[in-house]
TIFI-165793 format. One record per residue (C-alpha): residue number from 0; residue in one letter; x, z, y. Coordinates in nm, 3 decimals. Each point is the difference from the previous one (the first is absolute). Last residue first. Layout:
residues N
NUM, A, X, Z, Y
...
This chain:
residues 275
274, X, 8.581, 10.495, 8.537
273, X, -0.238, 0.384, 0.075
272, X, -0.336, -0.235, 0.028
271, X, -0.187, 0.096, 0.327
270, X, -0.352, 0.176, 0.015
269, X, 0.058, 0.123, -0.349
268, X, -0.069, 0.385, 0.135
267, X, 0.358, 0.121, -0.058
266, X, 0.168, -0.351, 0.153
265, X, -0.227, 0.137, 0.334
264, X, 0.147, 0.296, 0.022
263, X, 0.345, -0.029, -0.096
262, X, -0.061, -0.286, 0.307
261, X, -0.145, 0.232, 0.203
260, X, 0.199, 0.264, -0.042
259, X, 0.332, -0.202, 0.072
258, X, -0.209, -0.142, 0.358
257, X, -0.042, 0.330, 0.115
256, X, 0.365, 0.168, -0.078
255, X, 0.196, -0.339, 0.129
254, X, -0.280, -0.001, 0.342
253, X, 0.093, 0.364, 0.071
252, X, 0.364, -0.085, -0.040
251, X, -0.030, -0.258, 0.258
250, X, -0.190, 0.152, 0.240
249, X, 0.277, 0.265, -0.029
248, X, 0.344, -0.189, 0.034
247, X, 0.075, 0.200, 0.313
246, X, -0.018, -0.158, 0.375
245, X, 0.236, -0.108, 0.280
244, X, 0.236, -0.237, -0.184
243, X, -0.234, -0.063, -0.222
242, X, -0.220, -0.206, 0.170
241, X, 0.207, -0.244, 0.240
240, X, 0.184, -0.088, -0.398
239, X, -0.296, -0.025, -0.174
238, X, -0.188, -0.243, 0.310
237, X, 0.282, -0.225, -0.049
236, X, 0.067, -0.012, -0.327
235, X, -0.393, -0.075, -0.055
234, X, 0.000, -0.303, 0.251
233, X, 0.254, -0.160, -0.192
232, X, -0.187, 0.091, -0.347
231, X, -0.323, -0.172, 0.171
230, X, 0.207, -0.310, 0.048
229, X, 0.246, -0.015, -0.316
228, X, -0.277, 0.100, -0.223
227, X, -0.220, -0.294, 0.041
226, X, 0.216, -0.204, -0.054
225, X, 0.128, 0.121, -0.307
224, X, -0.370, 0.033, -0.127
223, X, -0.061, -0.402, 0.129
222, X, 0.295, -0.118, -0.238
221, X, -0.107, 0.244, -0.284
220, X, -0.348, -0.190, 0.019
219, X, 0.183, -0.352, -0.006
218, X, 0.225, 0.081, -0.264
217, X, -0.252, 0.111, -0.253
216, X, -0.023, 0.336, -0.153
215, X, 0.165, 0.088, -0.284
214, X, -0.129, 0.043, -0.391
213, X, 0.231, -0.265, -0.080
212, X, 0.129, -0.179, 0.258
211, X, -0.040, -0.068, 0.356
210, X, 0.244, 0.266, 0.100
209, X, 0.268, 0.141, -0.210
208, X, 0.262, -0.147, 0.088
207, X, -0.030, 0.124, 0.371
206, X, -0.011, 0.324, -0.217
205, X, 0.387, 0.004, 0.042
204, X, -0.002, -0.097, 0.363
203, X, -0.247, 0.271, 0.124
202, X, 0.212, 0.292, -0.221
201, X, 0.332, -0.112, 0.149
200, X, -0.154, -0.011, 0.382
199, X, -0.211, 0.340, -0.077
198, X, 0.315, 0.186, -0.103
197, X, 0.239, -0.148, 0.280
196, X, -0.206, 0.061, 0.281
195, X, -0.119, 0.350, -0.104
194, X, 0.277, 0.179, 0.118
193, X, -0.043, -0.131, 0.354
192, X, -0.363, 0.100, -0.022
191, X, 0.033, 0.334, -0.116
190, X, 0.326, 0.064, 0.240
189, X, -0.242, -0.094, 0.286
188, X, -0.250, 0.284, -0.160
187, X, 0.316, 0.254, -0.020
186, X, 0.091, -0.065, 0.383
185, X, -0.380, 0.022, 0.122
184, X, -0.082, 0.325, -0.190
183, X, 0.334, 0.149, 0.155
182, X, 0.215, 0.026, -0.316
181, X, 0.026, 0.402, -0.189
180, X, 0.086, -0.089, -0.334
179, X, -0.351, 0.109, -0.077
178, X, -0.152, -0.250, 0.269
177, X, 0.220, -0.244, -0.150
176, X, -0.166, 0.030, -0.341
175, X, -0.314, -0.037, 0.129
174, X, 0.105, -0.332, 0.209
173, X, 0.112, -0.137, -0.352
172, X, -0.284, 0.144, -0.191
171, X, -0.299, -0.131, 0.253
170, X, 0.179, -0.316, 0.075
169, X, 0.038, -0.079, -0.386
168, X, -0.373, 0.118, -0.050
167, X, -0.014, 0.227, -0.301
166, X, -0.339, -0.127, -0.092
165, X, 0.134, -0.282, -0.264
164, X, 0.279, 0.060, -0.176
163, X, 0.306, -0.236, 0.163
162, X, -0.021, 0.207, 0.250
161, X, 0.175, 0.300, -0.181
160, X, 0.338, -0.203, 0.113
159, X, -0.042, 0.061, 0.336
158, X, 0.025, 0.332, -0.065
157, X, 0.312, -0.087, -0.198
156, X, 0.159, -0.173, 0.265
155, X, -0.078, 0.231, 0.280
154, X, 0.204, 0.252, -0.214
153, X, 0.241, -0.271, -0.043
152, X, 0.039, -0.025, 0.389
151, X, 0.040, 0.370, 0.057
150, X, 0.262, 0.014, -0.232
149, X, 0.170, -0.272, 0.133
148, X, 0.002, 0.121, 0.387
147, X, -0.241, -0.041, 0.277
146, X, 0.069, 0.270, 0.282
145, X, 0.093, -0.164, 0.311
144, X, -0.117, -0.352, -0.007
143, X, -0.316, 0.058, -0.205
142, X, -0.112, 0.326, 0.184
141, X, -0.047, 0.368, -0.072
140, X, -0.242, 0.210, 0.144
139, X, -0.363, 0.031, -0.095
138, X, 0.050, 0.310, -0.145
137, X, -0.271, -0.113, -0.263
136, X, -0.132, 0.310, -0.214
135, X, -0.377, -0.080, 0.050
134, X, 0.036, -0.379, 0.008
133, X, 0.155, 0.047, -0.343
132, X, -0.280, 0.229, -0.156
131, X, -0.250, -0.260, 0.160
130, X, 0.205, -0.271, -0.202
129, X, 0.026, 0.195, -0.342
128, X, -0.421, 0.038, 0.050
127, X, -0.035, -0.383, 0.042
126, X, 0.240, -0.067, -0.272
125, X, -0.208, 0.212, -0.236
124, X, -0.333, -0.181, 0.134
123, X, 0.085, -0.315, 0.007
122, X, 0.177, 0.036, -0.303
121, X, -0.299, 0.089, -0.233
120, X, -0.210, -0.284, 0.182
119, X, 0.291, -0.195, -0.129
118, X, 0.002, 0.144, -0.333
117, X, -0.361, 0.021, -0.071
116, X, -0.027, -0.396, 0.115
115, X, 0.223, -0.103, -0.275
114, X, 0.278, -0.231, 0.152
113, X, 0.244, 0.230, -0.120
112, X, -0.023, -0.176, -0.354
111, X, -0.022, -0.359, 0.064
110, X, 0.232, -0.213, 0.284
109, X, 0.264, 0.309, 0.025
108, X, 0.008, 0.096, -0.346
107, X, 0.124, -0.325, -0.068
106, X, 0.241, 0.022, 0.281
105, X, 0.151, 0.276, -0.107
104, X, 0.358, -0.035, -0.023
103, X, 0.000, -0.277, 0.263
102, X, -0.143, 0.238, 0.222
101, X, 0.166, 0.311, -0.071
100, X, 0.346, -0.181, 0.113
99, X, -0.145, -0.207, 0.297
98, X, -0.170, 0.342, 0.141
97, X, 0.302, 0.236, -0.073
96, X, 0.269, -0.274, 0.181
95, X, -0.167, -0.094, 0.351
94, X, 0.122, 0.358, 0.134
93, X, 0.351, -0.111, -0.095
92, X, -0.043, -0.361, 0.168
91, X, -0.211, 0.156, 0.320
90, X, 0.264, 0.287, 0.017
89, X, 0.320, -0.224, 0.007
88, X, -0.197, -0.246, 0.289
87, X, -0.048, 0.291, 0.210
86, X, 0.346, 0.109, -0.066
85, X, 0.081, -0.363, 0.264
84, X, -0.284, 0.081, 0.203
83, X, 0.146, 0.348, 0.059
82, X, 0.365, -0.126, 0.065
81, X, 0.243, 0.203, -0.207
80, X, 0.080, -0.310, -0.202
79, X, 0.055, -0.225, 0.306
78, X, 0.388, 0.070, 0.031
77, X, 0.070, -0.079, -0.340
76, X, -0.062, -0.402, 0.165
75, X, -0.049, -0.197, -0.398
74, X, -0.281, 0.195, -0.160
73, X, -0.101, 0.053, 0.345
72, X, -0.138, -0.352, 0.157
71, X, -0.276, 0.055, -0.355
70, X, -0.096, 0.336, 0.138
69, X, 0.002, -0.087, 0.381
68, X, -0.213, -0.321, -0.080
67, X, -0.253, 0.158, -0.210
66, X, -0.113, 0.298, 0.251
65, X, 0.004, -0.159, 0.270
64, X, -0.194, -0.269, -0.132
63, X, -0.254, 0.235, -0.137
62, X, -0.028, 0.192, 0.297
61, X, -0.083, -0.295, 0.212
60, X, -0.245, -0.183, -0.232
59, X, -0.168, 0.366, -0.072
58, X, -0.328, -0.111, 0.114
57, X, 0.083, -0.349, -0.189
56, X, 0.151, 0.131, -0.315
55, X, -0.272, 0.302, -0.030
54, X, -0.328, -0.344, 0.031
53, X, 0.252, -0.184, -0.278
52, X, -0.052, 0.304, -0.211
51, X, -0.428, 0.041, 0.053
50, X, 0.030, -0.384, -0.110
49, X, 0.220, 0.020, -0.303
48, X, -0.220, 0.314, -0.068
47, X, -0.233, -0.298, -0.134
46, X, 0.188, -0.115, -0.254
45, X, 0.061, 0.400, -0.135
44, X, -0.371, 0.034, -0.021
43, X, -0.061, -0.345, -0.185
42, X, 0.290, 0.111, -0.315
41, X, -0.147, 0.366, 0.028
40, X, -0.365, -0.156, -0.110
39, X, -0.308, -0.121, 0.173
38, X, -0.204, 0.243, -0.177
37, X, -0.308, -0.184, -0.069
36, X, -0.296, -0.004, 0.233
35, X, -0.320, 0.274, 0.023
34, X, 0.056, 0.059, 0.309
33, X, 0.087, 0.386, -0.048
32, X, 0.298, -0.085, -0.189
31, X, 0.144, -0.290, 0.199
30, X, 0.009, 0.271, 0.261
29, X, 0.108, 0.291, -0.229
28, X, 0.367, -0.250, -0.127
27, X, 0.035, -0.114, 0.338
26, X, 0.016, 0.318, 0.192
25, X, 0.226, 0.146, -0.282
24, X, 0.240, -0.260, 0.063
23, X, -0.055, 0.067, 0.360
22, X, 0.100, 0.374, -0.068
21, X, -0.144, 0.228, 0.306
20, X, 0.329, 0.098, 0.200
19, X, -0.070, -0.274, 0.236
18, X, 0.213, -0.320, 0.000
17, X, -0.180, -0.198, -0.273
16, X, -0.349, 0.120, 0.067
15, X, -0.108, -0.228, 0.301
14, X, 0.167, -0.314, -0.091
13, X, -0.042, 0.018, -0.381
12, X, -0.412, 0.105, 0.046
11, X, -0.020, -0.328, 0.245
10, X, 0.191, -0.209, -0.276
9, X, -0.234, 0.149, -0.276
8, X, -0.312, -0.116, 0.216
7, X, 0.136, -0.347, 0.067
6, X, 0.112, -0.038, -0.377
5, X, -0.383, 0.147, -0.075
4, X, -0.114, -0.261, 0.232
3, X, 0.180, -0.343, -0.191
2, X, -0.044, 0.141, -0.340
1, X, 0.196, 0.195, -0.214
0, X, -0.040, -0.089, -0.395
């Protein structure tokens, strides 16, 4: 059962990994790994994204309202519909679609199976390499407000969707797949973050339920997690942001490859149990 400091360490490793293309999922899973505690579960890591999500809906406050009240004022004013904000809020629904689908399908397989340690260091390292490959080819061109369009936004979806193993990274595939699309790095990561609003609220809420009982952690440690996360995961969006937008994804890819041998690594030798 999760403790009082490995919910403060887990809420520090949410904060700092949720928003960089490094899989905080797969953060938690290795971290609880190599300490020796119990896998905190995917019902405690989707709690505490509730923080890292409330941290996007406050930086983005602005956006965000712009975005919802132009799209909701235009299903009654036609006039409206061609208004970015108001096709904004089109794309984040469609986008939102691939990840809710495959994740009520599988979400057995979700909280067991791809939770094995040789598939997430596994990932980290294939989605690593498919990332440099993207940063490689980006045009770094297009832009939300000019060039977003419904295909585009259900091929964010289902790279977003991959998230849900963990490893991927959800900000890693989504911004990846921008980059291929050809989205400046900064326009396709805000897209990531706006796109994941609706995912990470619906998953948070329904594993709300699942807390405190069970095999779950306590309330009180999830509490202090999701605290936790909102602060540094504030500071994390915007350092990201200020980063990429003059700099590739390379440290980050480095760190994906590294960190996936390791744990392979380390599972081979016994150090760390593979579930």
């Amino acid at each position: 059962m999760i403790g009082w400091f490995e919910a403060l360490v887990l809420g520090l490793v949410q904060g700092l990994t949720e928003f960089l293309p490094i899989s905080s999922s797969a953060h938690i899973r290795v971290v609880s790994a190599f300490f020796g505690w119990e896998d905190p579960g995917a019902a405690f890591t989707a709690v505490i994204q509730l923080g890292t999500e409330t941290a996007v809906l406050i930086y983005f406050r602005k956006r965000i309202w712009d975005i919802i009240s132009t799209w909701t004022r235009s299903l009654w004013t036609p006039e409206l519909r061609e208004y970015p904000a108001a096709r904004m809020g089109w794309y984040v629904i469609a986008g939102s679609v691939p990840i809710g689908v495959l994740g009520l399908a599988f979400k057995d397989q979700i909280e067991t199976t791809v939770r094995d340690l040789r598939l997430v260091g596994a990932c980290l390292i294939v989605f690593g390499l498919l990332l440099a490959v993207a940063d490689r080819l980006a045009r770094n061109e297009l832009t939300l407000d000019k060039n977003l369009n419904l295909p585009h936004a259900l091929t964010y979806g289902l790279a977003q969707a991959l998230a849900l193993i963990p490893g991927v990274s959800r900000s890693g595939g989504t911004t990846g797949a921008g980059l291929l699309l050809g989205y400046r790095r900064e326009e396709a990561a805000e897209y990531s973050f706006l796109l994941a609003i609706p995912a990470v609220l619906m998953s948070g809420v329904l594993e709300l339920f699942e807390i405190g009982g069970g095999e779950t952690p306590a309330w009180g440690p999830t509490i202090l997690a999701t605290i936790v996360s909102f602060a540094v995961g504030y500071a994390a969006i915007a350092w990201f942001l200020r980063y990429i937008s003059s700099h590739r994804f390379t440290p980050f890819i480095v760190y994906r490859v590294a960190l996936g041998v390791v744990i392979i690594a380390a599972v081979g030798l016994g150090w760390i149990p593979a579930s």
